[in-house]
KERO-642583 format. One record per residue: z, x, y of N, C-alpha, C in turn; residue in three letters. Coordinates in steps of 0.05 Angstrom, whole numbers, plus 5000, padded with zeros to 4 digits. Atoms other than C-alpha are relative to their C-alpha. Layout:
! KERO-642583
ZXYZXYZXYALA ...
This chain:
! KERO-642583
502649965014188737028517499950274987UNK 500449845012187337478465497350205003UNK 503049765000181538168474499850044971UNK 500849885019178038298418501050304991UNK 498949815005181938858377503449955002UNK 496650065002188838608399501549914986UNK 498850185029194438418354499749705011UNK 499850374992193337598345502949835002UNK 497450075011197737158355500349854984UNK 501250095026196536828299498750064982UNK 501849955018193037008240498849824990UNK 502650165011187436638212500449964974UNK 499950045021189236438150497449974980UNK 500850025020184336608089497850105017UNK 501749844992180537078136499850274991UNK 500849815016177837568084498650235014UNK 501049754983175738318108496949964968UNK 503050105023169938188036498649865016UNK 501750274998167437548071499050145031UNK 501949834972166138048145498750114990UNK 501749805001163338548112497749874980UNK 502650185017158838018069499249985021UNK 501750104969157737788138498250125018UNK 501049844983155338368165497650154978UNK 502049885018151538608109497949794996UNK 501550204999148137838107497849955033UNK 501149944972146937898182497150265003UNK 502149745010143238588174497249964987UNK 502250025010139538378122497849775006UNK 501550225001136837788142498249945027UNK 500849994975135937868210496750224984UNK 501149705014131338518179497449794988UNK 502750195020126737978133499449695006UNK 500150194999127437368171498949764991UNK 502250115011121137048149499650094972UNK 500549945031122237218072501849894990UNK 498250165007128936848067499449724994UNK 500550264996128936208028502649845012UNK 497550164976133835688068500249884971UNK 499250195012137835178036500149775018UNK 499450234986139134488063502749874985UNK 497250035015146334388057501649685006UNK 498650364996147333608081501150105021UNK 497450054984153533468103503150144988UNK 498449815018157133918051502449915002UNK 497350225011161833368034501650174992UNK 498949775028164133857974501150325010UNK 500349735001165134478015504450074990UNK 497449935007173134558001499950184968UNK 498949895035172734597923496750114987UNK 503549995017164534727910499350325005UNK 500849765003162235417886496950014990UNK 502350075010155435237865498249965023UNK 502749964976148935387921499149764993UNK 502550235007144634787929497850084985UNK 502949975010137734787898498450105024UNK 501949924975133235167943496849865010UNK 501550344996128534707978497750155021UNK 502049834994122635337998500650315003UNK 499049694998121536058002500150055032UNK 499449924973122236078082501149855017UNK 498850134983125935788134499149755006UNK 500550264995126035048128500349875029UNK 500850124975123934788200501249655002UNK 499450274992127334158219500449845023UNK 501650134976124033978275500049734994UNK 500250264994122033318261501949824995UNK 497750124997128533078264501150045030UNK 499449984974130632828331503150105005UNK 497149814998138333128328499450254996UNK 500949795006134133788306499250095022UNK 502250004973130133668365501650225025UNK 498049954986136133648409502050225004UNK 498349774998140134188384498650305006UNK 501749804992134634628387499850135019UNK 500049984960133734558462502350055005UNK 496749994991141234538473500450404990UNK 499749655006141135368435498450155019UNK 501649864986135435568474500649935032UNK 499350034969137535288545502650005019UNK 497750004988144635268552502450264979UNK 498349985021148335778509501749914972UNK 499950205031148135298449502349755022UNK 498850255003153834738453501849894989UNK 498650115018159734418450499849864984UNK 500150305016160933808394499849815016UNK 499650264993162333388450496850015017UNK 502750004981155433638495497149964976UNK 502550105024151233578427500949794993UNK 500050315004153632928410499249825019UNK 500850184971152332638487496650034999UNK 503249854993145333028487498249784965UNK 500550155022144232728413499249625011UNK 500350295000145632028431497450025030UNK 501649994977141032148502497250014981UNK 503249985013134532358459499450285014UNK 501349724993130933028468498249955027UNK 501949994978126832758530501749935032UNK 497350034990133232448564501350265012UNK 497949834999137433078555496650325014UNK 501349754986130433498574500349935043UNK 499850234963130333058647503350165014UNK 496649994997138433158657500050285002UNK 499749664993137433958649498550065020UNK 502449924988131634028687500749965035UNK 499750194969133233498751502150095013UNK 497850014988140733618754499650375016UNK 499749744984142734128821502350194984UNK 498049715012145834818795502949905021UNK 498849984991153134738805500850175010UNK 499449734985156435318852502350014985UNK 497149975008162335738815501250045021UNK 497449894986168735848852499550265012UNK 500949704985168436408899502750244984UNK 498749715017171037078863501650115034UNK 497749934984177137218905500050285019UNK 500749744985175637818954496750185005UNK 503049915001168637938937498349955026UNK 501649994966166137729013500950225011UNK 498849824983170138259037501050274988UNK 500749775012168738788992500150315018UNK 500449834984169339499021500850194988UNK 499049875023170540189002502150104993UNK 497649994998177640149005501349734983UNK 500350205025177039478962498049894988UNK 503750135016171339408919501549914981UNK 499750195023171138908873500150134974UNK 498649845026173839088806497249904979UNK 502650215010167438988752500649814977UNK 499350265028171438638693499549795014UNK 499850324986173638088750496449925003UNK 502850144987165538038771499149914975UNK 501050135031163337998696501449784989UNK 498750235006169237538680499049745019UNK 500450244970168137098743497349844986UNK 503350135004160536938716501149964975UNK 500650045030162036898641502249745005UNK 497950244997168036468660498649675010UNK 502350285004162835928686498049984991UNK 501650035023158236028636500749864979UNK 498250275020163435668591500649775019UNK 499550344993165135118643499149925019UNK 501850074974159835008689498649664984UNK 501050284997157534218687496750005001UNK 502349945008149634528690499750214990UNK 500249735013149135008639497550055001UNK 502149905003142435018644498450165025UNK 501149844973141635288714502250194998UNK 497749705009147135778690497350284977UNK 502049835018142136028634497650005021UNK 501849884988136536038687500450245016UNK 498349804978141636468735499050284979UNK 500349775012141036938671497250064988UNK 503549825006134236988655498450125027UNK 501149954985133137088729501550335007UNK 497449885004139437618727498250294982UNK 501049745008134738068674496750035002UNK 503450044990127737898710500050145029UNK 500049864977129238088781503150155000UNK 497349895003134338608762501150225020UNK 498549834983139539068799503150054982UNK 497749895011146339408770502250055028UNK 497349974972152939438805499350295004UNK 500049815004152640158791499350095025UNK 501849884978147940358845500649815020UNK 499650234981148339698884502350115016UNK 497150095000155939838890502349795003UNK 498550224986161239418893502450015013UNK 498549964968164639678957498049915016UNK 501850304989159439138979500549784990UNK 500750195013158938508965497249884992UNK 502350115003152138498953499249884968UNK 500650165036151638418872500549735000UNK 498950324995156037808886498749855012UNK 502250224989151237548931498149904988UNK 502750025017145937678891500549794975UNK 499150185027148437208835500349755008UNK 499450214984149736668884497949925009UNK 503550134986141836688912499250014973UNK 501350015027139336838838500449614992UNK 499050275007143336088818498449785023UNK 501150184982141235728883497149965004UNK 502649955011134135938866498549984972UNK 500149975021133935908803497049824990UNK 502350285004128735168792498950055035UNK 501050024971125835398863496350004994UNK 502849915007119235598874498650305003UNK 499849745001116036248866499150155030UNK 500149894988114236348936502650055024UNK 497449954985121136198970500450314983UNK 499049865014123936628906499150245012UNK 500849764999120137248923500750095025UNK 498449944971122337258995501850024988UNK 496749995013129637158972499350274985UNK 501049675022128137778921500050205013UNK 501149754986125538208972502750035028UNK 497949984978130738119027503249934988UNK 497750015008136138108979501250265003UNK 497549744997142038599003499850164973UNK 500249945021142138778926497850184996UNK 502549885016136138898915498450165026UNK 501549794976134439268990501450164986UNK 498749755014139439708956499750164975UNK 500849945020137439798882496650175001UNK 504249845000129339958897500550085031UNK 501549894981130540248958499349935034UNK 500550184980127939719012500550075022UNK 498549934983132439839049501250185029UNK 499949684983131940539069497250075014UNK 502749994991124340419080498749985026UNK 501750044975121140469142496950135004UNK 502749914999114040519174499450324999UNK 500349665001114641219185500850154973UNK 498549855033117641469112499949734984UNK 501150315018115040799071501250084966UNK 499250005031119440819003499049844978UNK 502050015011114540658950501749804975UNK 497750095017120840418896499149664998UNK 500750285000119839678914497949874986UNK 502850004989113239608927499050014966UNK 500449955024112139868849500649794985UNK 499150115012116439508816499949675006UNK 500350374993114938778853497449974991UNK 503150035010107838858823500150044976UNK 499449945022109239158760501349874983UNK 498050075017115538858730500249685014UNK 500250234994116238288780498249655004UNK 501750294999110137858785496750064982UNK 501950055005103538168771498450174968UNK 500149855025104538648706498450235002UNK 501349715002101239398688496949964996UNK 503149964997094139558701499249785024UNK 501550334976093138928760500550195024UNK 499349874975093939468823499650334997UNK 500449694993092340168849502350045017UNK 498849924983096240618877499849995023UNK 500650144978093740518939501849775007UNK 498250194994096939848935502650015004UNK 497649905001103240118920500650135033UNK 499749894976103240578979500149895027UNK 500050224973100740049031501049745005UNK 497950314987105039479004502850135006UNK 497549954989110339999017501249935036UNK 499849964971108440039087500249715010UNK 499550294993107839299095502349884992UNK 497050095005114939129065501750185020UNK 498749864986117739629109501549805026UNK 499550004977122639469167503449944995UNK 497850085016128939239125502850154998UNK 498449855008136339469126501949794993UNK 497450205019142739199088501449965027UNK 497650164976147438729130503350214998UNK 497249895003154738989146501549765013UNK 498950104994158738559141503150015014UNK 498550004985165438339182502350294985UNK 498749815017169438699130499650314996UNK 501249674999165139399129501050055021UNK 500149904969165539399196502650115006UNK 498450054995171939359205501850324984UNK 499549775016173239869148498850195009UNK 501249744980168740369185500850015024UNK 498049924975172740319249502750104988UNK 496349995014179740399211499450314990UNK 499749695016176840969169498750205024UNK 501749854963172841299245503450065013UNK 497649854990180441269276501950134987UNK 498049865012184341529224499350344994UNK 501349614998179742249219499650015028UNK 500049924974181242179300496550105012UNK 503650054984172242049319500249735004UNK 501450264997169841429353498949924979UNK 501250075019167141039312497149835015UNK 502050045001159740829305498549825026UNK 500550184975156340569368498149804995UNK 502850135005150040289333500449804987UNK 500650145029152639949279502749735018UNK 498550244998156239129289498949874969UNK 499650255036157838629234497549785012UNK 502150265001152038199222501249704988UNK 498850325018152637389197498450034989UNK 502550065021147137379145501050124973UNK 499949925029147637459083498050014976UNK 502749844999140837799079500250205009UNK 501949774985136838389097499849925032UNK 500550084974136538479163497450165009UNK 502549904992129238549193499850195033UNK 499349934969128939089252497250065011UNK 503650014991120539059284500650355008UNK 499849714990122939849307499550214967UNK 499949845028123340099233497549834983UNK 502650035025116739699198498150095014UNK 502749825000109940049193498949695019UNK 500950024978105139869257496650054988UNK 503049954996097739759245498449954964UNK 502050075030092039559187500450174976UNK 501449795030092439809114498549764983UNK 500950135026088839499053500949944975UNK 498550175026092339089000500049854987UNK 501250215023090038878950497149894999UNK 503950114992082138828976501049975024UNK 500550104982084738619038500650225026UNK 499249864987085039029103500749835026UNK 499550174978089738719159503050105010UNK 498449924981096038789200502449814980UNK 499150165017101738609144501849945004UNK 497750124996108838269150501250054968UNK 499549975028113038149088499649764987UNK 500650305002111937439084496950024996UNK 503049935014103437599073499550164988UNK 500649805024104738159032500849834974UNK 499050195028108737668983497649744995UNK 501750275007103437078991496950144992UNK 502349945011097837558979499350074973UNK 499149935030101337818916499749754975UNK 498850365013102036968900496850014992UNK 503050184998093336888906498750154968UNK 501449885017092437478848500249814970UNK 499250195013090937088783501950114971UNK 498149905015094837588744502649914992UNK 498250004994101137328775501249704972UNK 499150165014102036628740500150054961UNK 499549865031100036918665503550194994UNK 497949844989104837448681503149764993UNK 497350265004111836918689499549864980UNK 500350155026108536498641500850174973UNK 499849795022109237048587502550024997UNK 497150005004115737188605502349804998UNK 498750195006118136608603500249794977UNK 501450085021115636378544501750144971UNK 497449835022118837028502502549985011UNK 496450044998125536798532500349714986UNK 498950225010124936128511498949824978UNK 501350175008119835928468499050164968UNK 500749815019116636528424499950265010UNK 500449774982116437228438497050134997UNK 502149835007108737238413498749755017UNK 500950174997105736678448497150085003UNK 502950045014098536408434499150125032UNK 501249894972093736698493499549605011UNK 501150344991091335928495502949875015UNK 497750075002098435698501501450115031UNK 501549884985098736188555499949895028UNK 502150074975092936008597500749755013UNK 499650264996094835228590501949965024UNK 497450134984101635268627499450215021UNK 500049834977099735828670498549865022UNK 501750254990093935378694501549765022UNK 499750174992098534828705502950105026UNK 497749904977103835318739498549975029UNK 501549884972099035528793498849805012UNK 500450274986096734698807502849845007UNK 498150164990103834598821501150135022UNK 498549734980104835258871502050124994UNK 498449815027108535588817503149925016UNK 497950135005113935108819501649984976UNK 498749825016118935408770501449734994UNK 498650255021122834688754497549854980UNK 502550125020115834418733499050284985UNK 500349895022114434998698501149964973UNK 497550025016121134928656499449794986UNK 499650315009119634178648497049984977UNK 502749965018111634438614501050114971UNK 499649745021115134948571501549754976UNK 497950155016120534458538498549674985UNK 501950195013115733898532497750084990UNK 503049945022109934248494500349974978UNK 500050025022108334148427500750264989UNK 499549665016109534988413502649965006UNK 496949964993116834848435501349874969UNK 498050115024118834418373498250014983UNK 501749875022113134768323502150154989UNK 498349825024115934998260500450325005UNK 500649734998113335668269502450085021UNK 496749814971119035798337502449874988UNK 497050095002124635488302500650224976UNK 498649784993129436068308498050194996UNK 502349834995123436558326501750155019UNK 499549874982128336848380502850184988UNK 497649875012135137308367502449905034UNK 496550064993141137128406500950255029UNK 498949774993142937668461502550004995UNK 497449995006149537878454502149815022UNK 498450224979151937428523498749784990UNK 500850214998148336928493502149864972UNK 498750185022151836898426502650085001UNK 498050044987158237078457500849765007UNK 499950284986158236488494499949724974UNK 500750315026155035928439503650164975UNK 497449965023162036268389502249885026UNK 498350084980166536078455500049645000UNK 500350294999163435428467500649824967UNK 498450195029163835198386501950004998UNK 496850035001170535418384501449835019UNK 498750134974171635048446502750095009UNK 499349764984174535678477499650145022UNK 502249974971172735718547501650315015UNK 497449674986179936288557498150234989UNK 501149735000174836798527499450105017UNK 502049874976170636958588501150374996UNK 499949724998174837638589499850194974UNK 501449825017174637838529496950014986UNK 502349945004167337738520499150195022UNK 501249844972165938148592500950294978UNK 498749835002170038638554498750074972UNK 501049975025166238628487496150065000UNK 504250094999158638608516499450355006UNK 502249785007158239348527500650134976UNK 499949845030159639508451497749884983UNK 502350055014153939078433497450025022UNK 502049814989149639428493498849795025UNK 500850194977149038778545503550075025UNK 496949984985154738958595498949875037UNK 502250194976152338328655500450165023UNK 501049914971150538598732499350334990UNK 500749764999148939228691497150034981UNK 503249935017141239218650500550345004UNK 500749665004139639908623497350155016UNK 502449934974133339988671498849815010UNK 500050194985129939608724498049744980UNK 500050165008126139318673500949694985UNK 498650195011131238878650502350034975UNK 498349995028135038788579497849904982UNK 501949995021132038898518500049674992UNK 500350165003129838238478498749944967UNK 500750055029128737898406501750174983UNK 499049825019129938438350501150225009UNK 499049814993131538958397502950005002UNK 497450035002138338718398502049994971UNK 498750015036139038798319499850294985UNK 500149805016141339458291502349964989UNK 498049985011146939608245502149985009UNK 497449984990152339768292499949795025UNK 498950244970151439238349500549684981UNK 499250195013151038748282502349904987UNK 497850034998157338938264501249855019UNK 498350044971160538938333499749665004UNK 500150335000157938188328501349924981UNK 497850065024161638078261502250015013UNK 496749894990167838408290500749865024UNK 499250184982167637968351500949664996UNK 498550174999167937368317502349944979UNK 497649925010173637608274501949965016UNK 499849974994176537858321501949685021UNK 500250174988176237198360501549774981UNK 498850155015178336678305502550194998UNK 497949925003184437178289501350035021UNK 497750094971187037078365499949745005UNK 499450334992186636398362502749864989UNK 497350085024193036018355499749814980UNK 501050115021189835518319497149974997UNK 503150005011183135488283499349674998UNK 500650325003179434768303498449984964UNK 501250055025177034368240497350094995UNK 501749844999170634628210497749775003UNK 501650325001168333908199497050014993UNK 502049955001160733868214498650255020UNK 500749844978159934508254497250174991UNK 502049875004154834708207497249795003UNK 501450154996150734138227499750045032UNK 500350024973151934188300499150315016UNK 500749695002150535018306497850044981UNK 502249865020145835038244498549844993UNK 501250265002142634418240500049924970UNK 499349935025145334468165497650104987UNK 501849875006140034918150501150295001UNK 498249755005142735568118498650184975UNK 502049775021140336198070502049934973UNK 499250015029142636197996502650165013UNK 497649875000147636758013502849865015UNK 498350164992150836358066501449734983UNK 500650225021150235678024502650114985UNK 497549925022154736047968502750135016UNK 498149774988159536378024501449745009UNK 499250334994160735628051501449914986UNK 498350145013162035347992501050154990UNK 496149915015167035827958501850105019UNK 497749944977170635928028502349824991UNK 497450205007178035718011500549775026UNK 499050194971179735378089497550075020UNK 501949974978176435378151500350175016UNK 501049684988177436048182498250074998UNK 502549825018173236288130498450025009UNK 502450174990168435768146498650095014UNK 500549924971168635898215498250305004UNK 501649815002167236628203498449974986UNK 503249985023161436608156498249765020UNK 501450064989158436158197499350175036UNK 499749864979159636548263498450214997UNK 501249825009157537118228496850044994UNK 501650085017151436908186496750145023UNK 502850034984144137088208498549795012UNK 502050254990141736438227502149945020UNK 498150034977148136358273499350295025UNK 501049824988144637018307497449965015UNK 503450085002137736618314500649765029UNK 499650334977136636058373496249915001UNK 
């Protein structure tokens, strides 16, 4: 397998350095005026070999082709699974958009392959982070439910944590990716337990270190704020006394630590640790000697708190369901959504006990999901359109060189830039990460040993719906390299 940058082994025949840097200069701009571009509607571009001539332009803005049920389909298939092979949009096609919504929604998240040493992590072998980034991106191309893969990652930059700090002379990140997935279509009051007694995440905010006597405040903040109930819904106060009520929590050690902290205790000639044994959990471990003892007030309420009634009291505020609804909405639907739009599904979240598969199943079946106005309203993150250029090429050997390409366009996975998450929409569109997206799928077609046909790929990725500039880049491409890039490239191949 070829990294981006490496000599190919192959060259791409009639892969022009003019037709990248059109690409990147088309990308730029278009991304930049989205809503001022008129589209073309290019068929089935019988003609594209020998035709130099743009279609007739058929409006001044992005022709919406929604009410076309293959439109329908492919739509959902960009927005829920990292777009789509030919062969998973042709199956999903012939199924129907309500079919193929059922089939994402119902089917159980498959489990990847266990990453080879990662249980037994320590700091004499910590997991290497290409292998942990490869390991996940690697079944992001051949996981059997991609769609509880893309929930893994919207949950991945919602309840976030970085190796960095985490470390990985643990295995906790790795765990954390493994409860994120198995939780993924759960519901939000398991989820928030899981969250809070995640090894990862006792470690990232803190948790961990918290006890009744010295109550670390880190959590406590951020599970109100960023996690469920959003800015301005809580006093400090709350903060401070849901510290004291999450309190009691320390990270597991497992067989492997342990074991590594006796080895490294006799070799500097000290006993080693009398307090400390390998736990089995693969959780937080709760110790009643280290949580806070006696009444505070949280949230209005004054009572004697656990962590299990601090999380269900956090569930009653009605902040909480708006809140997820919002965010879930600018990941998958619009990033401006109507307040009505909103209220409707938040409503129906909170009569289902904020049941996160029936949420998914409200969002995908609304009429704002296949409205003109959100088709391509969203931008692409860079693991997202990594992945959909892997999958069209039906190239699943990338995984490493995409792990290896995501922090030049500023997503580098188990690492978000702060706890709020990864940026989103337009924030992912400046000059040099638009490049770095050009140059990846360069990059990528010129290590391929052969370039698949281009056939109808602009039907199955673009729903043959394309800008004038593209349009004329299509048809005077000599072969299908070209193709390939200019469509890889293109601004609307940036859009989902």
């Amino acid at each position: 397998m070829n990294e981006p940058g490496a000599k190919p082994v192959k060259k791409a025949r009639g892969l022009r350095r003019r037709h990248v840097l059109i690409g990147a200069g088309a990308a730029a701009g278009g991304l930049a005026i989205t809503r001022a571009l008129g589209l073309y509607n290019l068929g089935d571009l019988s003609s594209l070999p020998g035709q130099t001539q743009a279609p007739t332009a058929a409006g001044v803005d992005w022709i919406s082709p929604l009410d076309k049920p293959e439109a329908q389909v492919a739509h959902l298939l960009r927005r829920t699974t990292f777009g789509a092979t030919p062969a998973e949009y042709q199956q999903s096609v012939k199924d129907g958009f309500k079919k193929t919504v059922d089939r994402l929604v119902e089917t159980k998240a498959a489990e990847p392959p266990a990453l080879a040493g990662a249980d037994d992590a320590t700091q004499e072998k910590p997991i290497k982070p290409q292998e942990l980034i490869g390991w996940w991106l690697d079944w992001m191309l051949r996981t059997p439910t991609p769609f509880a893969e893309r929930m893994t990652f919207f949950w991945h930059g919602h309840f976030t944590s970085d190796f960095r700090k985490v470390n990985l002379q643990t295995p906790y990140i790795y765990w954390q990716n493994l409860t994120w997935r198995q939780m993924a279509l759960g519901n939000l009051h398991d989820m928030l337990y899981q969250v809070t007694i995640d090894p990862g995440m006792l470690r990232y905010l803190d948790l961990g270190t918290s006890t009744g006597k010295s109550p670390n405040e880190n959590y406590s903040r951020e599970l109100m704020e960023l996690f469920t109930m959003g800015v301005g819904t809580f006093t400090e106060d709350d903060v401070r006394n849901g510290a004291k009520a999450l309190s009691g929590w320390r990270e597991p050690v497992t067989k492997a630590m342990y074991d590594a902290l006796i080895a490294r205790a006799q070799q500097q000639g000290r006993p080693g640790p009398r307090n400390v044994t390998p736990d089995v959990v693969k959780t937080g471990v709760f110790e009643q000697q280290r949580a806070y003892v006696g009444a505070v007030k949280f949230l209005g309420e004054a009572r004697q708190w656990d962590t299990r009634s601090a999380l269900e009291k956090i569930l009653t505020q009605d902040s909480v369901a708006p809140f997820i609804v919002t965010k879930v909405l600018s990941e998958f639907v619009t990033d401006q959504p109507a307040d009505a739009y909103v209220k409707r599904l938040a409503d129906g979240f909170r009569r289902s006990l904020y049941d996160v598969k029936s949420l998914m199943r409200d969002v995908f079946m609304s009429p704002e999901f296949l409205a003109p106005a959100n088709y391509r309203a969203l931008v692409k993150s860079p693991t997202e359109l990594m992945v959909h250029i892997a999958k069209a090429l039906e190239t699943p050997a990338l995984a490493r060189a995409i792990g290896l390409s995501g922090q030049g366009m500023g997503q580098l996975l188990f690492d978000p830039p702060e706890v709020g998450g990864w940026p989103s929409n337009a924030s992912w569109i400046s000059s040099n990460n638009v490049l770095a997206r050009v140059n990846f799928a360069q990059a990528t077609l010129t290590g391929l040993p052969r370039i698949p046909a281009f056939k109808d790929a602009h039907t199955v990725h673009l729903d043959g719906v394309v800008s004038p500039a593209t349009a004329q880049l299509l048809n005077s491409s000599p072969d299908d390299a070209t193709r390939w890039l200019i469509l890889l490239a293109s601004p609307e191949f940036q859009l989902k």
